[in-house]
SELO-320319 format. One record per residue (C-alpha): x, y, z; residue in one letter. Coordinates in Angstrom, 2 decimals. Example, Ala and Ser with C-alpha at 12.3 -4.5 7.8 and 13.67 -1.06 7.14 Angstrom:
<recs>
{x = 12.30, y = -4.50, z = 7.80, residu = A}
{x = 13.67, y = -1.06, z = 7.14, residu = S}
</recs>
This chain:
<recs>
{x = -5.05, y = 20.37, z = 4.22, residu = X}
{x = -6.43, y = 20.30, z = 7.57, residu = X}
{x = -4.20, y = 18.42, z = 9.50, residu = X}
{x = -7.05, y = 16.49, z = 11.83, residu = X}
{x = -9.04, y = 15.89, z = 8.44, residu = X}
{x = -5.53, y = 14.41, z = 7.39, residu = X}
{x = -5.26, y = 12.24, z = 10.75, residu = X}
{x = -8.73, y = 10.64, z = 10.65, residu = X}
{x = -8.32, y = 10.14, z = 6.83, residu = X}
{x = -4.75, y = 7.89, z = 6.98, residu = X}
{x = -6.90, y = 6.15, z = 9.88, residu = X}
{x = -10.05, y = 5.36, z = 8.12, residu = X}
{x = -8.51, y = 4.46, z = 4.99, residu = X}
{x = -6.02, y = 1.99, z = 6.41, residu = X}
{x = -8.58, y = 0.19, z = 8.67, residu = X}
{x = -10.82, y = -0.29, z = 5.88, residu = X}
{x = -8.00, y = -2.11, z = 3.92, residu = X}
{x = -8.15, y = -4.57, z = 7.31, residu = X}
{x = -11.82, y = -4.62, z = 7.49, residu = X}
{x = -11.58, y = -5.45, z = 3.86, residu = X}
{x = -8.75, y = -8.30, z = 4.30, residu = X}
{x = -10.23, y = -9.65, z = 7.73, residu = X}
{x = -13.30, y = -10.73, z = 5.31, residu = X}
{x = -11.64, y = -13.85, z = 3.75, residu = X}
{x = -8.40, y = -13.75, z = 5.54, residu = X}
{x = -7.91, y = -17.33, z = 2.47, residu = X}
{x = -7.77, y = -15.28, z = -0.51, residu = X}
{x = -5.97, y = -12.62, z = 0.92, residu = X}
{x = -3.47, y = -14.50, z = 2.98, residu = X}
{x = -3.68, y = -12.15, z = 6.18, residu = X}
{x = -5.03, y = -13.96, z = 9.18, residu = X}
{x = -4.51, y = -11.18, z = 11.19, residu = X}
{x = -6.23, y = -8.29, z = 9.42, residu = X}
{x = -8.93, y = -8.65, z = 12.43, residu = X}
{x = -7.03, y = -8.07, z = 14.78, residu = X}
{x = -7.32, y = -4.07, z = 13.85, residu = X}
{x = -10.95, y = -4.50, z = 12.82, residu = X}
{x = -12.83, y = -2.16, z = 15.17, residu = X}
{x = -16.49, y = -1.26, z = 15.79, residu = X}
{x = -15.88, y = 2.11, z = 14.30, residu = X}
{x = -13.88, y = 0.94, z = 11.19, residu = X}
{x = -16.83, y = -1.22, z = 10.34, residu = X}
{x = -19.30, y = 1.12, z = 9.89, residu = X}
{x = -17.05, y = 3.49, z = 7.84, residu = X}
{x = -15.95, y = 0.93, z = 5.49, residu = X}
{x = -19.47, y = -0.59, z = 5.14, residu = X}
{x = -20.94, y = 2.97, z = 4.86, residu = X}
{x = -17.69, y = 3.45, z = 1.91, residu = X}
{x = -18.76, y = 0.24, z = 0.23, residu = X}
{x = -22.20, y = 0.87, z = 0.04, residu = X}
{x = -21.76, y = 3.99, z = -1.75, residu = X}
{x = -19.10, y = 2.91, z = -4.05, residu = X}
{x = -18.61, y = -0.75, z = -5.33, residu = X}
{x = -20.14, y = -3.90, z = -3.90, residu = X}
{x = -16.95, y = -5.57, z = -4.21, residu = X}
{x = -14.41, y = -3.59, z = -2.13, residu = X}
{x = -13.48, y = -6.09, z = 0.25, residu = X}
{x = -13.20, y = -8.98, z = -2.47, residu = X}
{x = -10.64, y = -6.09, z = -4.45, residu = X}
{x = -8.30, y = -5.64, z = -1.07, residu = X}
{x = -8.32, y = -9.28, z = -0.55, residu = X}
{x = -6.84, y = -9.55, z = -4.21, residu = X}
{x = -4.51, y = -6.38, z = -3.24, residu = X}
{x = -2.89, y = -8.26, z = -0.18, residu = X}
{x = -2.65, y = -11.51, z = -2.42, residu = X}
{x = -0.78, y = -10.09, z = -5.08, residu = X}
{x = 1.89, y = -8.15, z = -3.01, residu = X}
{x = 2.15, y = -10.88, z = -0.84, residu = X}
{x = 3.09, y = -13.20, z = -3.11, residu = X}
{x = 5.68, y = -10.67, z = -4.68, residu = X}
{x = 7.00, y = -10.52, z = -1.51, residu = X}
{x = 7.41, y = -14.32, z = -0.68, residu = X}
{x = 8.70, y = -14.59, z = -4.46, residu = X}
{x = 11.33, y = -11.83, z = -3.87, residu = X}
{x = 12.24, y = -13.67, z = -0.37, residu = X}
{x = 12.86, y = -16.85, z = -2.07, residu = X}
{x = 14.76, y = -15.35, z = -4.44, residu = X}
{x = 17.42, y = -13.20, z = -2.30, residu = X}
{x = 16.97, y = -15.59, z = 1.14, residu = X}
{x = 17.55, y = -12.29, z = 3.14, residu = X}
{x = 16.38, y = -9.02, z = 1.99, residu = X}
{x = 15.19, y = -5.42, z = 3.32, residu = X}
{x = 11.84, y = -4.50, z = 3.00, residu = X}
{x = 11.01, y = -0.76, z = 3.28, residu = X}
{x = 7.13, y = -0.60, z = 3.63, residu = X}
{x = 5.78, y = 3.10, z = 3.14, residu = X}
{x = 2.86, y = 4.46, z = 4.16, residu = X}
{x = 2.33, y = 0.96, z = 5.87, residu = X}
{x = -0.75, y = 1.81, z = 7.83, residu = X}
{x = -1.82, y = -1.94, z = 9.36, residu = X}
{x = -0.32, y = -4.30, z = 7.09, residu = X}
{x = 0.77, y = -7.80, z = 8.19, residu = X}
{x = 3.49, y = -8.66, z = 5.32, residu = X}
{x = 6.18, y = -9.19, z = 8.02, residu = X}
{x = 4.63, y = -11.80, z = 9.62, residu = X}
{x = 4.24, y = -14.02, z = 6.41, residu = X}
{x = 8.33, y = -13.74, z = 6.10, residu = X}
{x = 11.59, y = -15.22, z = 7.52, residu = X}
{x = 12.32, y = -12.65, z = 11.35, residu = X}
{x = 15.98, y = -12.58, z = 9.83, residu = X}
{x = 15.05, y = -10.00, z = 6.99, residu = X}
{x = 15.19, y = -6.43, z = 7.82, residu = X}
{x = 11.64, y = -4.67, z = 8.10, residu = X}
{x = 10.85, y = -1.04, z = 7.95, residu = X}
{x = 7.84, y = 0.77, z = 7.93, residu = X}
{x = 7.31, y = 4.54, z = 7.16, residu = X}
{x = 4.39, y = 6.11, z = 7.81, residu = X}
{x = 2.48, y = 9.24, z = 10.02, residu = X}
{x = 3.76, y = 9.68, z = 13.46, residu = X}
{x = 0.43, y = 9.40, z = 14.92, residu = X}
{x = -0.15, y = 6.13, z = 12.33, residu = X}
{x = 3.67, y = 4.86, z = 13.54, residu = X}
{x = 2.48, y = 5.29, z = 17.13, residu = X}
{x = -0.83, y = 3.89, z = 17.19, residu = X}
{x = 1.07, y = 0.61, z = 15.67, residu = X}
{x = 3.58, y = 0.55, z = 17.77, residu = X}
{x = 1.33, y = -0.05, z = 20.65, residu = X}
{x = -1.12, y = -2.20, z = 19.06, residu = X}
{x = 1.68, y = -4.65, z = 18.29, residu = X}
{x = 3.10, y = -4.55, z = 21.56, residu = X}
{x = -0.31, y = -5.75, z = 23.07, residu = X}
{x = -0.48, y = -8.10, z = 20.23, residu = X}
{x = 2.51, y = -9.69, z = 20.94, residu = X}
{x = 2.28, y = -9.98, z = 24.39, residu = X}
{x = -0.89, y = -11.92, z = 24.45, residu = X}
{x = 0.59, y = -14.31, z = 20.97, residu = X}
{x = -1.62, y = -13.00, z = 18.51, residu = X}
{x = 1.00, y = -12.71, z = 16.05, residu = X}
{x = 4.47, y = -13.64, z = 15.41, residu = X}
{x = 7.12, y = -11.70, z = 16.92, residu = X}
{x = 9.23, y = -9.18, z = 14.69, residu = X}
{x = 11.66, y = -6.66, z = 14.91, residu = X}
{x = 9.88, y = -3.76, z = 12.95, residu = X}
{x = 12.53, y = -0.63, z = 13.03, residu = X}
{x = 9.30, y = 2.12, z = 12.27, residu = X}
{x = 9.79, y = 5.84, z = 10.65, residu = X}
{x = 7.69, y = 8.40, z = 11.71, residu = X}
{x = 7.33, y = 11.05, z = 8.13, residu = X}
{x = 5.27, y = 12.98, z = 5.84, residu = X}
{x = 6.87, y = 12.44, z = 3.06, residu = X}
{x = 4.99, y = 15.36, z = 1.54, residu = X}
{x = 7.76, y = 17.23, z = 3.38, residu = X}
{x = 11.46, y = 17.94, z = 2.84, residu = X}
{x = 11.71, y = 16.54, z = 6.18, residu = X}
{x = 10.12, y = 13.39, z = 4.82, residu = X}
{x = 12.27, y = 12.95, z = 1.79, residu = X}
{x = 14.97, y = 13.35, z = 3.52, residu = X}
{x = 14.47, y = 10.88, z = 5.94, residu = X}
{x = 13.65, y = 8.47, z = 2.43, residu = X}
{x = 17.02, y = 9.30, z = 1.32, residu = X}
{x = 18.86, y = 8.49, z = 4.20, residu = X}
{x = 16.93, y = 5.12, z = 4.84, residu = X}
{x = 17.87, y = 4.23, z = 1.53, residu = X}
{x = 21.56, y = 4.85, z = 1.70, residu = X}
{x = 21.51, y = 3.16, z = 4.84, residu = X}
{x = 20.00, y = 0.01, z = 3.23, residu = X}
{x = 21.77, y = 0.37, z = -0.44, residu = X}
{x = 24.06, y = -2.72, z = 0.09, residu = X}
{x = 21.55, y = -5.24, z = -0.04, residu = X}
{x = 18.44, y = -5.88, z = -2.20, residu = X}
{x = 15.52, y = -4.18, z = -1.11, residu = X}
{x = 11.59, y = -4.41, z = -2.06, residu = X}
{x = 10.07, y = -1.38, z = -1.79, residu = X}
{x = 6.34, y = -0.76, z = -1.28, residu = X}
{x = 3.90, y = 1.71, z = -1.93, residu = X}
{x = 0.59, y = 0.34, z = -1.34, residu = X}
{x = -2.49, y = 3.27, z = -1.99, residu = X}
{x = -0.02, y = 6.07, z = -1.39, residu = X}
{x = 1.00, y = 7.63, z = -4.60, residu = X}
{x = -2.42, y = 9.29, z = -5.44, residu = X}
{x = -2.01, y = 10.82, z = -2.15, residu = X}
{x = 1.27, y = 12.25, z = -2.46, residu = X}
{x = 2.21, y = 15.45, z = -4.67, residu = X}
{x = 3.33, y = 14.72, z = -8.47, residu = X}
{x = 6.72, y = 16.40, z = -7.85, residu = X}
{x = 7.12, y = 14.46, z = -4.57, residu = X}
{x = 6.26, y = 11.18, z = -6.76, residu = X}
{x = 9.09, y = 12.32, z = -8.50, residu = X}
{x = 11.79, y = 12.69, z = -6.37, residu = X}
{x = 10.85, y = 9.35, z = -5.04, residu = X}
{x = 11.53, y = 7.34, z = -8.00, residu = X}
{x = 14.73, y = 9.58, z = -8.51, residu = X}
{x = 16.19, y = 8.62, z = -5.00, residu = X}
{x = 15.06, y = 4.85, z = -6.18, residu = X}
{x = 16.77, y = 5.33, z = -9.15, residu = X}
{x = 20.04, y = 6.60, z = -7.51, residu = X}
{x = 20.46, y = 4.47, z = -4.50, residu = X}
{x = 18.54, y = 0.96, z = -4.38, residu = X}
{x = 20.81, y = -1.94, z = -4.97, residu = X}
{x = 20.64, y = -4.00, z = -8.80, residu = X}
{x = 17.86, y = -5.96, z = -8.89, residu = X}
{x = 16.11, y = -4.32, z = -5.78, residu = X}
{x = 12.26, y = -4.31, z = -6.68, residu = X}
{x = 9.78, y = -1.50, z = -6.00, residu = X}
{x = 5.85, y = -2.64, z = -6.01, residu = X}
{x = 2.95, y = 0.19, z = -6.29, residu = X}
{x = -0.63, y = 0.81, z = -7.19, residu = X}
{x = -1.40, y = 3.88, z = -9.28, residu = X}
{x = -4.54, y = 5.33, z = -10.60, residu = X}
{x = -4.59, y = 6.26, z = -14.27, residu = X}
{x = -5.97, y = 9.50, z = -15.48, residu = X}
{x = -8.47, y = 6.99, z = -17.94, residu = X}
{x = -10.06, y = 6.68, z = -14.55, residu = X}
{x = -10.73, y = 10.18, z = -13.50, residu = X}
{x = -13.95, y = 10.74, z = -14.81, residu = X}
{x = -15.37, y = 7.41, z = -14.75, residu = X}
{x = -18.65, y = 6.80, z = -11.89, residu = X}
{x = -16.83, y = 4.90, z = -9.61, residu = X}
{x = -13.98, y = 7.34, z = -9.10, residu = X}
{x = -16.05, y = 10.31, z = -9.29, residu = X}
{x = -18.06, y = 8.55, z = -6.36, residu = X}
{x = -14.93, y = 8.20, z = -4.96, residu = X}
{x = -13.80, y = 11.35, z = -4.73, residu = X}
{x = -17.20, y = 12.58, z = -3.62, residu = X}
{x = -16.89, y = 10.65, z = -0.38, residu = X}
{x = -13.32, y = 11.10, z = 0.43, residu = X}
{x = -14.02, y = 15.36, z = 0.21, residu = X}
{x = -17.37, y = 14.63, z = 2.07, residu = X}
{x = -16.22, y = 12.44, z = 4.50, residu = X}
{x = -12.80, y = 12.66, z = 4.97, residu = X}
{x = -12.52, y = 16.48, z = 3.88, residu = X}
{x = -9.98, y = 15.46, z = 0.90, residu = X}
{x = -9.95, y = 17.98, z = -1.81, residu = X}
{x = -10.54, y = 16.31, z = -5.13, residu = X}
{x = -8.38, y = 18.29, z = -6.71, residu = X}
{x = -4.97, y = 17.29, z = -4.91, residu = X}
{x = -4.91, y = 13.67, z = -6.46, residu = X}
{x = -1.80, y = 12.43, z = -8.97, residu = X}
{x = -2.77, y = 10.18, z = -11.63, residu = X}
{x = 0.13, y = 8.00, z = -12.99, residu = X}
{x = -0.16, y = 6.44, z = -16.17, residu = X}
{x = 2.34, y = 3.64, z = -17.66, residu = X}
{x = 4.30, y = 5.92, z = -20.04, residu = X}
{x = 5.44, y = 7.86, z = -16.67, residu = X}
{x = 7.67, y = 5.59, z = -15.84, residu = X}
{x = 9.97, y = 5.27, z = -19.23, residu = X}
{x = 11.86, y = 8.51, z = -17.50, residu = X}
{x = 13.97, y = 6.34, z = -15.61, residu = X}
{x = 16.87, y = 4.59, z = -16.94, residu = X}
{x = 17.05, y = 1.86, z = -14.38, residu = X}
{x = 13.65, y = 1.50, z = -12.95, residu = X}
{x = 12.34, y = -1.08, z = -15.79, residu = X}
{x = 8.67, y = -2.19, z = -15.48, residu = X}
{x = 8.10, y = -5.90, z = -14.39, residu = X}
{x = 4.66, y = -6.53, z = -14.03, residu = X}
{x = 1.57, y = -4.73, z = -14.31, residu = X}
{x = -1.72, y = -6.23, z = -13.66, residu = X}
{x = -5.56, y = -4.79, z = -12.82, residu = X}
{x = -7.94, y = -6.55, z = -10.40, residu = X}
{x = -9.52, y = -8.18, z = -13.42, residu = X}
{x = -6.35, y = -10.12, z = -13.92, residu = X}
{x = -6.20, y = -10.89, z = -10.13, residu = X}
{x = -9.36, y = -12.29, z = -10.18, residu = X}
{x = -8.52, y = -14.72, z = -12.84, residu = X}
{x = -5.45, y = -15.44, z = -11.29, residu = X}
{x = -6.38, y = -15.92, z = -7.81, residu = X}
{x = -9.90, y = -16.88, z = -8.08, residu = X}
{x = -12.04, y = -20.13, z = -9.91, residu = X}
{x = -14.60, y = -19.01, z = -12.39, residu = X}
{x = -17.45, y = -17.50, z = -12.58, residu = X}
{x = -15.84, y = -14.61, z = -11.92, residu = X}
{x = -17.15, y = -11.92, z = -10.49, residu = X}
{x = -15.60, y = -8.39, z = -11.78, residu = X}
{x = -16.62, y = -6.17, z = -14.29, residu = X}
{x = -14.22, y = -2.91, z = -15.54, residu = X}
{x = -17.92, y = -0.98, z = -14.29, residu = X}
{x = -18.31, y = -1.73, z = -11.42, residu = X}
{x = -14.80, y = -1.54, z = -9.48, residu = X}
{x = -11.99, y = 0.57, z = -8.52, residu = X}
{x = -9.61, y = 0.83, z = -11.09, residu = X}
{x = -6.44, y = 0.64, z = -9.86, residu = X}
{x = -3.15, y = -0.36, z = -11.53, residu = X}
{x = -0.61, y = -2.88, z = -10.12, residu = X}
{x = 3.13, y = -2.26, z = -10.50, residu = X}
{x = 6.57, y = -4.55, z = -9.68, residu = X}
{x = 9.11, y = -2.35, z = -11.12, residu = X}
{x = 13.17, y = -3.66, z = -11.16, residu = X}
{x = 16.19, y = -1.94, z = -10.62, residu = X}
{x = 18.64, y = -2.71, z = -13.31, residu = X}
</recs>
């Protein structure tokens, strides 16, 4: 892949999960999604909802809601805990937890970098709450990045860890999915937890993803052909990685949300919620 059609991908995806957030900051628990809400961002992610679902922003808001309160869950549980964020683009989930656990976040350099200034500035004028964020700069399509996952891990194997991979895996090679969940089947400590979204290969040829994929090659220059769809039986090849929870936005929305509700299987993007275990 084109590796400036790459960079202004990761970029436009991740601020349209803020833009999304930063529209009911309530539901979604993230008062500081607009902080990275920029002219620019706005009229990509209106332009994306407009041509796929009328309810993307309402869907991210449930996204940050659920792993958030996985998160504050798994903090309560352990008191202190590492969390390894990857592909964390602009996410706030360190600032809704105790400064005392151990934060890091793995993502593009030029993602890493752009962050790493924004939160400087941030801080510096008190727009959020200071935290010591130790950041990765990978692709963990690359040996380079795995590696760099392996030794982060082993680093980090001697306490419980939650693990994140929010909107990543259908971006990231099947085999490289793989030897993922391997090294998190190897090294995370008992009862470490590993939280993910997947898309299902039911999906694939439904509207909404087809849409999908027809503005991610148009726009962002994404082949449609280099996606990995994960369904629930894939993850019965791991002896210690048991499955949790698994939810859908319907779910969420019931959850989270008074009635009416809103949602219909139709008219969203179908994406599947995971907290896996460590046994």
């Amino acid at each position: 892949m084109n590796p400036k059609a790459m960079k202004h991908k990761i970029f436009e995806t991740a601020f349209l999960v803020n833009w999304a957030r930063a529209s009911d900051p309530v539901l979604s628990r993230d008062p500081w999604a607009n902080l990275w809400v920029t002219p620019e961002s706005i009229r990509f992610s209106e332009n994306f909802r407009d041509k796929i679902s009328p309810h993307e922003e309402f869907q991210l808001c449930l996204r940050n809601r659920f792993f958030t309160e996985a998160l504050e869950y798994f903090e309560k549980k352990w008191g202190h805990f590492v969390f390894l964020n990857i592909a964390s683009g602009f996410t706030s989930y360190p600032f809704i937890l105790n400064p005392t656990n151990t934060f890091i976040e793995m993502d593009q350099p030029h993602v890493i970098e752009y962050r790493q200034q924004k939160l400087t500035q941030f801080e510096k004028n008190n727009q959020i709450p200071k935290r010591k964020i130790h950041f990765i700069s990978t692709d963990l399509n690359s040996k380079e990045g795995l590696e760099k996952l392996e030794r982060t891990l082993k680093q980090n194997s001697s306490q419980p860890m939650f693990v994140l991979l929010e909107g990543i895996t259908y971006y990231l090679k099947e085999d490289v999915n793989l030897k993922i969940f391997n090294l998190f089947e190897k090294i995370l400590h008992p009862k470490s937890q590993v939280g993910l979204i997947t898309w299902a290969s039911a999906v694939k040829e439904t509207p909404i993803m087809q849409k999908i994929l027809d503005c991610f090659e148009k726009d962002l220059l994404f082949p449609r052909d280099q996606y990995t769809w994960i369904d629930d039986g894939w993850f019965s090849q791991w002896e210690h990685l048991k499955p949790l929870k698994r939810a859908d936005y319907l779910e969420l929305e019931k959850n989270y949300c008074p009635k009416p509700w809103r949602l219909t299987r139709n008219e969203i993007v179908d994406e599947t919620f995971y907290l896996l275990e460590k046994i």
